[in-house]
C-alpha positions as a Python dict, from the first residue, in 0.01 Angstrom:
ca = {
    (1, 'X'): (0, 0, 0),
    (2, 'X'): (78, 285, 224),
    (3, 'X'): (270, 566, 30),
    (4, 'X'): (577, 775, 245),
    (5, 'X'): (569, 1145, 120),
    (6, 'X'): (899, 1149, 302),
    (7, 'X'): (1243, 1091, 193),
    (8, 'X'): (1317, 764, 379),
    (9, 'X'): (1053, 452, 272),
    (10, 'X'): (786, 367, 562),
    (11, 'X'): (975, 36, 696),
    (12, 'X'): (1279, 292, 793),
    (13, 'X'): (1045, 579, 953),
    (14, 'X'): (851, 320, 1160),
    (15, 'X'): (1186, 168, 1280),
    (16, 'X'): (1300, 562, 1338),
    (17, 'X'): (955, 659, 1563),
    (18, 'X'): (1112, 404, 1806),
    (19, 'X'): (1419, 621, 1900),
    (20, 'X'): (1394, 903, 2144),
    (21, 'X'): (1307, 1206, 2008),
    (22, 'X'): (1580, 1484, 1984),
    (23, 'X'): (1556, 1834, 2150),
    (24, 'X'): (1561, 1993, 1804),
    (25, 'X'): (1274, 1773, 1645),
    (26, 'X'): (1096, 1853, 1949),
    (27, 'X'): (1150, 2200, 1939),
    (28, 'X'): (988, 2211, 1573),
    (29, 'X'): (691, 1990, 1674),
    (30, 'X'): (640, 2262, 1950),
    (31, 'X'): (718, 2539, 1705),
    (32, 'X'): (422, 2369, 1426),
    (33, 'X'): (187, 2278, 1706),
    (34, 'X'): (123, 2657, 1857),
    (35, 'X'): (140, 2749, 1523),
    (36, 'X'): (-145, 2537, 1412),
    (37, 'X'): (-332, 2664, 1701),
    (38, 'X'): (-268, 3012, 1658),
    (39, 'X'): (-405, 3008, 1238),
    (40, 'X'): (-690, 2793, 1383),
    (41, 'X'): (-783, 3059, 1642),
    (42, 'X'): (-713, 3328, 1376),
    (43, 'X'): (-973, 3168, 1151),
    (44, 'X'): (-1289, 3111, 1447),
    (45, 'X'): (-1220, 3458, 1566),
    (46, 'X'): (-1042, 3753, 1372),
    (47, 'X'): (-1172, 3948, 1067),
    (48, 'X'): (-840, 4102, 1022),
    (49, 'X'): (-463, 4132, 1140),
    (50, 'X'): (-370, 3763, 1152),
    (51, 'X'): (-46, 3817, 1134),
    (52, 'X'): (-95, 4118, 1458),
    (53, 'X'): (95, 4332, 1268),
    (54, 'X'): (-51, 4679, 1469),
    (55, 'X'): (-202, 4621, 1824),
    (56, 'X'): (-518, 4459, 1803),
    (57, 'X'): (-850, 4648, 1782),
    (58, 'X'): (-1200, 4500, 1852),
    (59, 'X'): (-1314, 4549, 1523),
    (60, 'X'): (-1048, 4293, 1405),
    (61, 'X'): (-1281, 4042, 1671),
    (62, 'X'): (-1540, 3873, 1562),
    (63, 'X'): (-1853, 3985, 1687),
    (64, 'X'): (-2048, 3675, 1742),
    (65, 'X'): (-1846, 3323, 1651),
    (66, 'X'): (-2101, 3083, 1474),
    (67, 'X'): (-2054, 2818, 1241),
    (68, 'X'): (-1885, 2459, 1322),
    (69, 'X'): (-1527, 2369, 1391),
    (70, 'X'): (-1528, 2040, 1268),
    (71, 'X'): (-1191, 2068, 1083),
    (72, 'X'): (-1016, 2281, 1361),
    (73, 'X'): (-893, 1987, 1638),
    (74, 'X'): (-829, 1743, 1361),
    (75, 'X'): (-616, 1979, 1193),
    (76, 'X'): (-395, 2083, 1524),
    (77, 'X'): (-354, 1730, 1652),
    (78, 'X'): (-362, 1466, 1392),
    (79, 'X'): (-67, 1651, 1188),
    (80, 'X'): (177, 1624, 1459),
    (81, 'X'): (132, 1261, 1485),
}
């Protein structure tokens, strides 16, 4: 049996994903999505400043990007499904 980690059990939510989607749920989903992105970029490609508190210097950059991604597009799409 599937488990709901939301408030409302499964039966209701599936019934729910069939109603159009409001402007303010799709504002958050945009809101998480580039969010996602940007931490997942932030992790491939910046030593430091994540959060760009002062202007970005190349030494916060990455020299050379190596090691595998795997995690990255499942992590950006799949949890806005």
């Amino acid at each position: 049996m599937i488990e709901s980690t939301l408030e409302i059990p499964v039966a209701s939510a599936l019934n729910a994903a069939a109603l159009p989607l409001t402007r303010e749920l799709l504002g958050k989903m945009n809101a998480y999505w580039r969010a996602a992105n940007y931490l997942s970029v932030g992790q491939i490609y910046l030593y430091d400043n994540p959060l760009l508190k002062e202007p970005l210097k190349l030494s916060h950059v990455k020299p050379l990007v190596v090691g595998h991604w795997a995690p990255l597009p499942a992590r950006t799409s799949s949890t806005c499904i």
